[in-house]
ZADO-1210 file (C-alpha; in nm, 4 decimals, padded with zeros to 6 digits):
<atoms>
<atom x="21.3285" y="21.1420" z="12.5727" code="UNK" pos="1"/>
<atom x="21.5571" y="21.3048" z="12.7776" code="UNK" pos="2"/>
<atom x="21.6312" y="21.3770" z="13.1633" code="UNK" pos="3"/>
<atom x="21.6579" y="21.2100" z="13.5152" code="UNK" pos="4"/>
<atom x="21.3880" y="20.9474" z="13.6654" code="UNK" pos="5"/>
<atom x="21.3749" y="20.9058" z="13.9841" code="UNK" pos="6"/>
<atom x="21.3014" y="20.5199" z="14.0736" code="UNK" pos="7"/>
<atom x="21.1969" y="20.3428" z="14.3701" code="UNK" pos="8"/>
<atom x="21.4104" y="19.9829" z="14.3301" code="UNK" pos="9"/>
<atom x="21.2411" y="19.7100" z="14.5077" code="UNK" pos="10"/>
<atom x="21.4399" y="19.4739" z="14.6772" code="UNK" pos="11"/>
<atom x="21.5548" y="19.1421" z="14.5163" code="UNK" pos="12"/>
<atom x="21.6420" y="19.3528" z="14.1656" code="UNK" pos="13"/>
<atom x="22.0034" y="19.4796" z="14.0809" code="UNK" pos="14"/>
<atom x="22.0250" y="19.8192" z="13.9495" code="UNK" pos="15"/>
<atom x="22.1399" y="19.6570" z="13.5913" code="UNK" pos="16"/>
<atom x="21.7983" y="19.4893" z="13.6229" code="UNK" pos="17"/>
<atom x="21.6203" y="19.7890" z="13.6828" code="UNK" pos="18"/>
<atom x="21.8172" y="19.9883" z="13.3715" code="UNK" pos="19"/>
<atom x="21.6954" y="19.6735" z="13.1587" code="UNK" pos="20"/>
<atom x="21.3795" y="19.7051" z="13.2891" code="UNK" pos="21"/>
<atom x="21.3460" y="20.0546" z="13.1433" code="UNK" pos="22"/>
<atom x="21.5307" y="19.9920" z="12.8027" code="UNK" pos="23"/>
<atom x="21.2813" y="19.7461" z="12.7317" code="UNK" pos="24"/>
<atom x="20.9970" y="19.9887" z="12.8416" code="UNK" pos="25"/>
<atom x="21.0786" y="20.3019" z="12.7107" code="UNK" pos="26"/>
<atom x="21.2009" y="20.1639" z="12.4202" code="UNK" pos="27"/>
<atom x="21.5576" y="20.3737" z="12.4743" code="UNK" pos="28"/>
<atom x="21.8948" y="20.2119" z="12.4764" code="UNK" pos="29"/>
<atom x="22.0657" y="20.4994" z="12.6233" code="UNK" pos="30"/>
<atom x="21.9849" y="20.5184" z="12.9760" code="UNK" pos="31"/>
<atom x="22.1723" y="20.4514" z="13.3058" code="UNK" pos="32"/>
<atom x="22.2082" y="20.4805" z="13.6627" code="UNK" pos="33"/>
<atom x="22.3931" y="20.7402" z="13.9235" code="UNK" pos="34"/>
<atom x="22.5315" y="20.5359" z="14.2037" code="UNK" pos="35"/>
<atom x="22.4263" y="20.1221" z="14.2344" code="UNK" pos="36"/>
<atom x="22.2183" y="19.9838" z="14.5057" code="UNK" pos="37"/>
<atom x="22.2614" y="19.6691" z="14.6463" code="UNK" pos="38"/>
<atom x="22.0216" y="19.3879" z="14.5273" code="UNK" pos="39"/>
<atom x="21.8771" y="19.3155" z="14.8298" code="UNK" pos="40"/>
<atom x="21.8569" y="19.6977" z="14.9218" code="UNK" pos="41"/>
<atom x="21.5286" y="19.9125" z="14.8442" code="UNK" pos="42"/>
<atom x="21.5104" y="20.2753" z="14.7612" code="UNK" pos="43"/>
<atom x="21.5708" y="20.5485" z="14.5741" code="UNK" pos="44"/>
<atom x="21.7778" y="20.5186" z="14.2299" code="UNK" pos="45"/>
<atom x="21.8691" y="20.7988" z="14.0036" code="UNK" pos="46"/>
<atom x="21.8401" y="20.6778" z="13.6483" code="UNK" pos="47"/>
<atom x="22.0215" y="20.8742" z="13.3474" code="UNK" pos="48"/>
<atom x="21.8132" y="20.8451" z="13.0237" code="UNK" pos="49"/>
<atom x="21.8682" y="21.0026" z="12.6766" code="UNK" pos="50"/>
<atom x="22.1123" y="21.3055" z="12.6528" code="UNK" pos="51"/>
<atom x="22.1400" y="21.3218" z="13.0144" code="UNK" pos="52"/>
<atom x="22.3385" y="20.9961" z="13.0308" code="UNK" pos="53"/>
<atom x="22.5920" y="21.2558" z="12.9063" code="UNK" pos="54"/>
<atom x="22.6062" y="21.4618" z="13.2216" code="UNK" pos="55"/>
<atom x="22.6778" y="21.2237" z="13.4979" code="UNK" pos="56"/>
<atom x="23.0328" y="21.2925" z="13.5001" code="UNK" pos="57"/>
<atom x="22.9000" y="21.6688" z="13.6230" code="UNK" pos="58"/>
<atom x="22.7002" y="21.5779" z="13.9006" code="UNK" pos="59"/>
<atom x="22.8997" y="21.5691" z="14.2164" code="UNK" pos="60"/>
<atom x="22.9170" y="21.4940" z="14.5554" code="UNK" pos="61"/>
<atom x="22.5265" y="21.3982" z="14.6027" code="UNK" pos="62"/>
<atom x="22.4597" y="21.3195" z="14.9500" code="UNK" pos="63"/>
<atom x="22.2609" y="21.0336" z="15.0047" code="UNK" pos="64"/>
<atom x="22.0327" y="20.9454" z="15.3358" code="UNK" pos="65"/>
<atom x="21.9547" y="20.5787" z="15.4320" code="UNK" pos="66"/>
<atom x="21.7249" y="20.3665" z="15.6849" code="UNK" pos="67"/>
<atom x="21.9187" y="20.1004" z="15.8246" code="UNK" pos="68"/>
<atom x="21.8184" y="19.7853" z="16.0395" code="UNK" pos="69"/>
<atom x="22.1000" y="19.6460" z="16.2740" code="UNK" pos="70"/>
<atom x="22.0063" y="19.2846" z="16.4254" code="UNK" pos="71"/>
<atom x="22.2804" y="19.1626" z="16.6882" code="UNK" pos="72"/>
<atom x="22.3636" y="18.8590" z="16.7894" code="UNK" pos="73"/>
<atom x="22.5344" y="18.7019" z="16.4515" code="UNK" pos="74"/>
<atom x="22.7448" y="18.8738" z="16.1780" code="UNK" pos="75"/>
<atom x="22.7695" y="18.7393" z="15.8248" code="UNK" pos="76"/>
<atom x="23.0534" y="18.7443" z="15.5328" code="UNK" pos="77"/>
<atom x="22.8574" y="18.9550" z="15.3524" code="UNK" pos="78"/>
<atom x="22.7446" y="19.1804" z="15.6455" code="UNK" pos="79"/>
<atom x="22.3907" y="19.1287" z="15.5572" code="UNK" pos="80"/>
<atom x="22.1558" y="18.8912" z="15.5834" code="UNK" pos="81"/>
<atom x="22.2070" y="18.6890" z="15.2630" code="UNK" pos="82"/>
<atom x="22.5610" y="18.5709" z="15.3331" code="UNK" pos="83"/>
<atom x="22.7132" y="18.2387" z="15.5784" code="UNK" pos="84"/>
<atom x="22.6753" y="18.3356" z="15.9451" code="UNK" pos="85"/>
<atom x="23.0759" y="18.4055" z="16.0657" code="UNK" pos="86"/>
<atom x="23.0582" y="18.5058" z="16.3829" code="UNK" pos="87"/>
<atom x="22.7503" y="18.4075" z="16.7079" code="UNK" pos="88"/>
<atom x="22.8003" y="18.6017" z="17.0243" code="UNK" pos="89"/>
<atom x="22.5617" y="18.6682" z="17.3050" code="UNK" pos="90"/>
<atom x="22.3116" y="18.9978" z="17.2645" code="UNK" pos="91"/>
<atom x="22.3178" y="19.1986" z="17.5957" code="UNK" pos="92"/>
<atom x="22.1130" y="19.5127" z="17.6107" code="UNK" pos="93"/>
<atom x="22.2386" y="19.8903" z="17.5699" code="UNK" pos="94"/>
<atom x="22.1808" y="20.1838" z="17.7279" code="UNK" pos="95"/>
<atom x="22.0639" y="20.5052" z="17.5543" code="UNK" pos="96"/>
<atom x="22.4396" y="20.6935" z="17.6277" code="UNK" pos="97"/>
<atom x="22.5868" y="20.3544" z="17.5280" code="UNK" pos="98"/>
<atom x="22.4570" y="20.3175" z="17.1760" code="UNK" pos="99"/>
<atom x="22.5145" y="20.7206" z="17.1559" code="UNK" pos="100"/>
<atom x="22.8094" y="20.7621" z="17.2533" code="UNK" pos="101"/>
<atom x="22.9284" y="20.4296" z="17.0401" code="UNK" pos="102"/>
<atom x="22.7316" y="20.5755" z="16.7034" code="UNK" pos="103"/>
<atom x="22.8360" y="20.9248" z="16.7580" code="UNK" pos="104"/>
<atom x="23.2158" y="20.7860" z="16.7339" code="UNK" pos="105"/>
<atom x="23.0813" y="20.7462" z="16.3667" code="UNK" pos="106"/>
<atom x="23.0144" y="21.1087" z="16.2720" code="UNK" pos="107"/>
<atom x="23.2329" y="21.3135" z="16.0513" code="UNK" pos="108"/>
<atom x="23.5285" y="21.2458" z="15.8382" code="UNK" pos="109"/>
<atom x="23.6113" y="20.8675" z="15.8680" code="UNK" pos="110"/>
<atom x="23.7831" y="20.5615" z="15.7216" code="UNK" pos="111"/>
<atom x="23.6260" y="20.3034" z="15.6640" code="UNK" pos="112"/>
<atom x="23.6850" y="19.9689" z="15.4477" code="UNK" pos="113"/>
<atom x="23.4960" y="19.8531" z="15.2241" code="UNK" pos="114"/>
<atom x="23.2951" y="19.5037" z="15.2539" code="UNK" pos="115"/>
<atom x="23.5074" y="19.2547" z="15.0694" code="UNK" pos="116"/>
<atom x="23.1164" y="19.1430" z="14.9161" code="UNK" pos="117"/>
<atom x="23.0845" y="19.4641" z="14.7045" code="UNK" pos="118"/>
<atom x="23.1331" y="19.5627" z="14.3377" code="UNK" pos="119"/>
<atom x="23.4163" y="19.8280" z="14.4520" code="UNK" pos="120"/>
<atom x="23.7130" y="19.7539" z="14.2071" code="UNK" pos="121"/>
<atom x="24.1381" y="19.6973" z="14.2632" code="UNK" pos="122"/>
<atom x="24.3287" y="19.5956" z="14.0042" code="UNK" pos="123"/>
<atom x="24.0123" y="19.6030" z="13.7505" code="UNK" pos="124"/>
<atom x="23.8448" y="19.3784" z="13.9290" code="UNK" pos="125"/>
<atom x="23.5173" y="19.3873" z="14.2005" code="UNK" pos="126"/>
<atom x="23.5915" y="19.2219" z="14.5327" code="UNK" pos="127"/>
<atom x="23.3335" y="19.0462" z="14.5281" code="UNK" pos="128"/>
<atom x="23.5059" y="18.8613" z="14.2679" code="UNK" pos="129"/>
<atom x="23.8274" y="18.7723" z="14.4703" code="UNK" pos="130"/>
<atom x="23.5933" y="18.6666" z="14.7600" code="UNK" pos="131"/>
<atom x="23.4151" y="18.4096" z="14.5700" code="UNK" pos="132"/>
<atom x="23.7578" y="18.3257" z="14.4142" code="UNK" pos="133"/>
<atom x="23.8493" y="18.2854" z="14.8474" code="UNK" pos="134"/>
<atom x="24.1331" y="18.5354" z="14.7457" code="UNK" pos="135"/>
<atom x="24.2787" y="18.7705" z="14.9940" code="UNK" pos="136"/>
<atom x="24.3092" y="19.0769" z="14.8950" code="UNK" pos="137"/>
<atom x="24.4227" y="19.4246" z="15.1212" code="UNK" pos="138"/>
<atom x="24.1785" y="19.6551" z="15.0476" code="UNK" pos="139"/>
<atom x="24.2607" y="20.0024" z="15.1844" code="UNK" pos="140"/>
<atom x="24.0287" y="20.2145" z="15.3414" code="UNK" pos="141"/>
<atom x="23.8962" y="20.5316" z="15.1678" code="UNK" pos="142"/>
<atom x="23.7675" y="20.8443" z="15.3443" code="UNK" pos="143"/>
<atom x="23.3908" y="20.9371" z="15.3747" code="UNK" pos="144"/>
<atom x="23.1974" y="21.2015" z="15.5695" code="UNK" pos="145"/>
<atom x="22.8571" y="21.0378" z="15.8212" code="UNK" pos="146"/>
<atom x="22.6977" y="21.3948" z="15.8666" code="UNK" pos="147"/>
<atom x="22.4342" y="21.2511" z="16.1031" code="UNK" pos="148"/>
<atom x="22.3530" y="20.9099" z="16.2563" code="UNK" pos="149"/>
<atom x="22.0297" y="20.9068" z="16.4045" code="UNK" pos="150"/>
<atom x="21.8739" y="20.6426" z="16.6584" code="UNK" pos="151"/>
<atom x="21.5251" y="20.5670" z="16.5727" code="UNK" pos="152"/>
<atom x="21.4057" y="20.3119" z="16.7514" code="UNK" pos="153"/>
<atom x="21.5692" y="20.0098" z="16.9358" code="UNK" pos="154"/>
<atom x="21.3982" y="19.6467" z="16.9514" code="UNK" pos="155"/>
<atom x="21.5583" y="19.5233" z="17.2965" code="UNK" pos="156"/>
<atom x="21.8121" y="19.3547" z="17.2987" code="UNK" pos="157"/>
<atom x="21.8218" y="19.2655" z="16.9329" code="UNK" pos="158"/>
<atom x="21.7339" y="19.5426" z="16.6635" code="UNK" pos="159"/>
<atom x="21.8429" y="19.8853" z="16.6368" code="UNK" pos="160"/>
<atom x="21.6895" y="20.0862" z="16.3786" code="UNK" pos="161"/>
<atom x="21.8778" y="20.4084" z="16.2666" code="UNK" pos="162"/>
<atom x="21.8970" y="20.6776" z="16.0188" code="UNK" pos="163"/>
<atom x="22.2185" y="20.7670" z="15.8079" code="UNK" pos="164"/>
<atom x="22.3614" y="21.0957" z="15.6111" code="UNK" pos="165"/>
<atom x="22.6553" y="21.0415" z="15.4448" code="UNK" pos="166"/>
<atom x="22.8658" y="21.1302" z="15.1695" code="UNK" pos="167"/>
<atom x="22.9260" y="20.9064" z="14.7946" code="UNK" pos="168"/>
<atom x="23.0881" y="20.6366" z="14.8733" code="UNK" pos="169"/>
<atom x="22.9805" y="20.5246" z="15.1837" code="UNK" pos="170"/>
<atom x="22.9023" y="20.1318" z="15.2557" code="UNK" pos="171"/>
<atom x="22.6119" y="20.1127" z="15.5334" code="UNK" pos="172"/>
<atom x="22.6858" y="19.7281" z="15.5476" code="UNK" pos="173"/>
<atom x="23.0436" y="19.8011" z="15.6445" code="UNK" pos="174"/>
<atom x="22.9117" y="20.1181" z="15.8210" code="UNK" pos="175"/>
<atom x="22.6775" y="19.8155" z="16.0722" code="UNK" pos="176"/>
<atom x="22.9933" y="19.6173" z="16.0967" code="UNK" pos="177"/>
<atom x="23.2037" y="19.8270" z="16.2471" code="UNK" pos="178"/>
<atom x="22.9215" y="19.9736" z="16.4545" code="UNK" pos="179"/>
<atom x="22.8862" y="19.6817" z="16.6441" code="UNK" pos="180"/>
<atom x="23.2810" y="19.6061" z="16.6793" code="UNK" pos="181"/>
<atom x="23.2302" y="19.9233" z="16.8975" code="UNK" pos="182"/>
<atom x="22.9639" y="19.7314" z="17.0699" code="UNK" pos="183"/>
<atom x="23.1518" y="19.4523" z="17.0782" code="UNK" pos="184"/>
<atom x="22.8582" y="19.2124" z="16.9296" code="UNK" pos="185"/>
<atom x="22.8080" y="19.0230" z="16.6473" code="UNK" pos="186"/>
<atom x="22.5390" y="19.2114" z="16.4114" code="UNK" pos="187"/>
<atom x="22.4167" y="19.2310" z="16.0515" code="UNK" pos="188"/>
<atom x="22.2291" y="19.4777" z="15.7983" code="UNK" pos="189"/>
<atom x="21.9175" y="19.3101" z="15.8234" code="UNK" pos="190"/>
<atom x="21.7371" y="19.6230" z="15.6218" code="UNK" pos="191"/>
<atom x="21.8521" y="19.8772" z="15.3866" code="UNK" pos="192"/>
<atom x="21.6266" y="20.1452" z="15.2161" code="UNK" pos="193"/>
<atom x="21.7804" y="20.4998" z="15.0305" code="UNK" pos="194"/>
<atom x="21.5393" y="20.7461" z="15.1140" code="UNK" pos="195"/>
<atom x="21.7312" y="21.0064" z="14.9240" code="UNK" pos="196"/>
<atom x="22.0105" y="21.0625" z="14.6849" code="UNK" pos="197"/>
<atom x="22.1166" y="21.4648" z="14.6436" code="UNK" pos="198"/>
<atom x="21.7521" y="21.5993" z="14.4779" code="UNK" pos="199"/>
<atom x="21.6228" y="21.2350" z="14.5063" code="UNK" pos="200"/>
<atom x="21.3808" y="21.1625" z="14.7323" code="UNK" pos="201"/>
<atom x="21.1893" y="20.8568" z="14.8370" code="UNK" pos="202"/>
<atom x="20.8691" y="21.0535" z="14.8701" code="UNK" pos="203"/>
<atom x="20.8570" y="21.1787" z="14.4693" code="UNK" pos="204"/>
<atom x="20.9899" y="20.8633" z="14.3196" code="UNK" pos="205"/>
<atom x="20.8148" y="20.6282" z="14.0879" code="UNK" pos="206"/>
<atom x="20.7794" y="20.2528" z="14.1417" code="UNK" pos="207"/>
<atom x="20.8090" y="19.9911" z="13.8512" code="UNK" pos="208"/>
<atom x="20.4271" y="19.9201" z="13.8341" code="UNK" pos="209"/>
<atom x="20.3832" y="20.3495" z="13.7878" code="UNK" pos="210"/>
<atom x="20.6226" y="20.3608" z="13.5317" code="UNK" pos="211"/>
<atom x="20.4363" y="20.0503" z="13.3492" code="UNK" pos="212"/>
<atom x="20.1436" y="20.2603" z="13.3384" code="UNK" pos="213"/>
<atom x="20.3138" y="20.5735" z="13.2240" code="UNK" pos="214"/>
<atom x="20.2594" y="20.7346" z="13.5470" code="UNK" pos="215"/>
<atom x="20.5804" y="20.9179" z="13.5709" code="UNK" pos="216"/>
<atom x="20.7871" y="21.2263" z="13.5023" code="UNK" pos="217"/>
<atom x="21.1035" y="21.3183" z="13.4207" code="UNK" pos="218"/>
<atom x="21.3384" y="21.5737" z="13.5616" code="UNK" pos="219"/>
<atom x="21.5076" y="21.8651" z="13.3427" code="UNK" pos="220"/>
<atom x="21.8510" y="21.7508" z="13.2406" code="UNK" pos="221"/>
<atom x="21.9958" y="22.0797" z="13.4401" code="UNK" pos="222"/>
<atom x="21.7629" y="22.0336" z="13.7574" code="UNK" pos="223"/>
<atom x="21.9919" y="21.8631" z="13.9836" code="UNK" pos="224"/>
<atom x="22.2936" y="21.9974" z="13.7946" code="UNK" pos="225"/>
<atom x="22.4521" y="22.1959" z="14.0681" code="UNK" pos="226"/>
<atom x="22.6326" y="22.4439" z="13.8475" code="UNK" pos="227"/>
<atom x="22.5958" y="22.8623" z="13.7772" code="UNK" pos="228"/>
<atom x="22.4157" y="22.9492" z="13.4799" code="UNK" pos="229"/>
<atom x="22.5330" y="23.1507" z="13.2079" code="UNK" pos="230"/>
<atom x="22.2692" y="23.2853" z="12.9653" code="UNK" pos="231"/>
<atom x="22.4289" y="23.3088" z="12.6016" code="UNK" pos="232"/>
<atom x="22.2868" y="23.6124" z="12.3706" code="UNK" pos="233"/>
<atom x="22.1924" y="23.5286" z="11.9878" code="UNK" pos="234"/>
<atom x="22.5415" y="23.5512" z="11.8647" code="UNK" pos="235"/>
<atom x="22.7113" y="23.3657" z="12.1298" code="UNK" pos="236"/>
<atom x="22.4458" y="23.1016" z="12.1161" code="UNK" pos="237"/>
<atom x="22.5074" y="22.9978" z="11.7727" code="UNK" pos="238"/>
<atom x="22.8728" y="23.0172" z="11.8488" code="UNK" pos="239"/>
<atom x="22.8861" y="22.7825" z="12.1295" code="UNK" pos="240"/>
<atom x="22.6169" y="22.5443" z="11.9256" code="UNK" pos="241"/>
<atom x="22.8997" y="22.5143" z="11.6639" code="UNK" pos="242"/>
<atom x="23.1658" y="22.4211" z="11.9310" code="UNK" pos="243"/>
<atom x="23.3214" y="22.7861" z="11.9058" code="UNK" pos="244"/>
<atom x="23.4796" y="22.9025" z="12.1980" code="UNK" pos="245"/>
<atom x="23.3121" y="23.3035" z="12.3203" code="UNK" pos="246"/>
<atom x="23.4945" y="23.5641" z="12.4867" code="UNK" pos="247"/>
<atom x="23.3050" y="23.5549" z="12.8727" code="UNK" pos="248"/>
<atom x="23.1608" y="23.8779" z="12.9173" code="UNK" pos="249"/>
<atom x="22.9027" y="23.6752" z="13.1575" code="UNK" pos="250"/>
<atom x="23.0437" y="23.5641" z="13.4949" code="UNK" pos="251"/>
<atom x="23.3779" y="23.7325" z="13.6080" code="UNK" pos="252"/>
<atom x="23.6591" y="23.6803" z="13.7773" code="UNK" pos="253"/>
<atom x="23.6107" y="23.3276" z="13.7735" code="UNK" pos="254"/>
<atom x="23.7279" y="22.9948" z="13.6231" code="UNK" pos="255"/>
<atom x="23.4657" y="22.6980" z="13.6407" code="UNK" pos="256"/>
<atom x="23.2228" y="22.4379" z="13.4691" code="UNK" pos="257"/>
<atom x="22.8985" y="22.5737" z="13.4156" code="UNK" pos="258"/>
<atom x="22.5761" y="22.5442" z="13.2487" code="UNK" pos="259"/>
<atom x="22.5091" y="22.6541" z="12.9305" code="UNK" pos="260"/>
<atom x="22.1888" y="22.8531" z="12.7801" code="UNK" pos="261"/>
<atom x="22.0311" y="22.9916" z="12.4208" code="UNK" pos="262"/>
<atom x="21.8974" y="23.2945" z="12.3706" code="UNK" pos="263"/>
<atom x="21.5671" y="23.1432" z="12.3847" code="UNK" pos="264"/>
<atom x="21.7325" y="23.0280" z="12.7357" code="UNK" pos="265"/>
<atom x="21.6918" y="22.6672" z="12.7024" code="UNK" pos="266"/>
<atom x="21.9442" y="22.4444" z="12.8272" code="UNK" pos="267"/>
<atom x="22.2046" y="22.3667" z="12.5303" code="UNK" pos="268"/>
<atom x="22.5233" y="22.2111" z="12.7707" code="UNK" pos="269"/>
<atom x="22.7885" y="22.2129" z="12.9572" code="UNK" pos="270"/>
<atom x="23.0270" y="22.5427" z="12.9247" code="UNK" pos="271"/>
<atom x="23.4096" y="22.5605" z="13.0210" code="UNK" pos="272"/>
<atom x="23.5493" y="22.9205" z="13.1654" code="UNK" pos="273"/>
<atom x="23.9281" y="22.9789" z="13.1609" code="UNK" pos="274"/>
<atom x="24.1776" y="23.2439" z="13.0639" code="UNK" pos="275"/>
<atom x="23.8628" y="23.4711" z="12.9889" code="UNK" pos="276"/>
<atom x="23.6512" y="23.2849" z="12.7202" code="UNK" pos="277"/>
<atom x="23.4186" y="22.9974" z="12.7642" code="UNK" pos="278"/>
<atom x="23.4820" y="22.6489" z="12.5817" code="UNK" pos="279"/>
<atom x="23.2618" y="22.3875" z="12.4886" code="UNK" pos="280"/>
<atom x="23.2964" y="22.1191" z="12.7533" code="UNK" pos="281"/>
<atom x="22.9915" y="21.8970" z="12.6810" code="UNK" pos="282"/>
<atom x="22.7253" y="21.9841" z="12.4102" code="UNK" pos="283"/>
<atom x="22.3559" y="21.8914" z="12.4349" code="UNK" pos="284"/>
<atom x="22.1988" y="22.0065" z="12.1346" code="UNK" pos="285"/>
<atom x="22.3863" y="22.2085" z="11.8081" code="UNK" pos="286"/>
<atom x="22.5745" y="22.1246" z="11.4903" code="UNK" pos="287"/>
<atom x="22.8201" y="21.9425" z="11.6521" code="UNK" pos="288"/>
<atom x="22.6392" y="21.7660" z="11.9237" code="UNK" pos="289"/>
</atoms>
């Protein structure tokens, strides 16, 4: 059994859980996940299983899309709403061009820090850790990219529900937190669901109770591999299946990481081009897999 599942997480479960969850199910110790959710997040999780456990390393830059709730009028340590209230101020309302202007600040290439409650590591370990320890720690901001933060509805004075694009790497908790410094109110993430993550979408995924009963499907290994394609002939295939390097006489002009065909063209691996040949970078199925 190999390829990509595409799993609705409920909230309450941590995406360790929800990889146990499926060892124990399918039966398959090799399977994992592309990018963690928060516990008590819902939503769309990318799970690795079989071979394709072997190919995360060649996914890249998936955007993901989120639904986030904002409730004003307290903020927590954890920027959600399982952590000790910090901070009470008073909840005013906002005007349309006020929460606009404010979110559109957002949009684009930003820094942003990370919450101190998150499994992000320094120094080999999460920070979660040091803020349980009640270490301080300077963590240093890291650049993402908001492509588009959408207003959806807003609960007066004290819920604003919004949509979010963004690039890997992107916390919406810290996202909230510094959306309402701009406001200058105390707020929270009192919701969080991924609706999307690169090919991932909320709308095609599977829920624990389908994939008890076996209603589910998996994706190819090289479906969401955004890669070009080279298509081996007979002799090249068996080359490449015994680790030999080829001579590229398929894509020119051109060093990259691609994916990797048969003659019969059914996805073998992961190909290498440089100086003119094509290596072996990851193989899938062959003598030396």
């Amino acid at each position: 059994m190999d390829g990509f599942l595409n799993v609705l997480k409920p909230p309450g479960m941590t995406s360790h859980d929800v990889v146990a969850f499926l060892r124990k199910k399918l039966n398959i110790k090799k399977i994992g996940h592309l990018g963690t959710l928060d516990p008590g997040a819902a939503g769309v999780l990318p799970i690795s299983i079989g071979k394709a456990t072997r190919l995360s390393q060649y996914i890249f830059d998936l955007k993901k899309s989120y639904r986030a709730e904002i409730t004003f009028g307290f903020s927590t340590d954890t920027l959600d709403k399982y952590g000790n209230i910090v901070e009470v101020t008073p909840v005013r309302q906002f005007t349309n061009d006020i929460l606009e202007n404010v979110i559109k600040k957002f949009e684009g290439n930003i820094l942003q820090i990370p919450p101190i409650y998150s499994a992000k590591k320094i120094n080999g370990k999460k920070l979660y850790e040091y803020a349980r320890a009640g270490k301080e720690i300077n963590i240093k901001p890291s650049t993402i990219n908001i492509y588009e933060i959408k207003v959806l509805s807003y609960e007066i004075p004290y819920k604003l529900l919004i949509d979010v694009k963004c690039s890997k790497g992107t916390y919406i908790r810290a996202l909230v937190r510094d959306i309402c410094k701009s406001l200058s109110v105390a707020g929270y993430m009192s919701m969080l669901i991924r609706t999307s993550v690169g090919l991932f979408n909320i709308d095609n995924s599977y829920t624990l109770e389908d994939i008890k009963l076996d209603n589910y499907k998996l994706l190819d290994m090289d479906s969401i591999l955004s890669l070009p394609s080279v298509y081996l002939d007979y002799i090249d295939s068996k080359k490449i299946m015994h680790g030999q390097c080829i001579e590229n006489k398929y894509l020119f002009n051109t060093e990259k990481i691609v994916k990797l065909y048969n003659s019969d063209k059914m996805f073998i691996g992961i190909g290498n081009i440089r100086n003119s040949k094509i290596y072996v970078e990851r193989l899938l199925f062959g003598a030396e897999e």
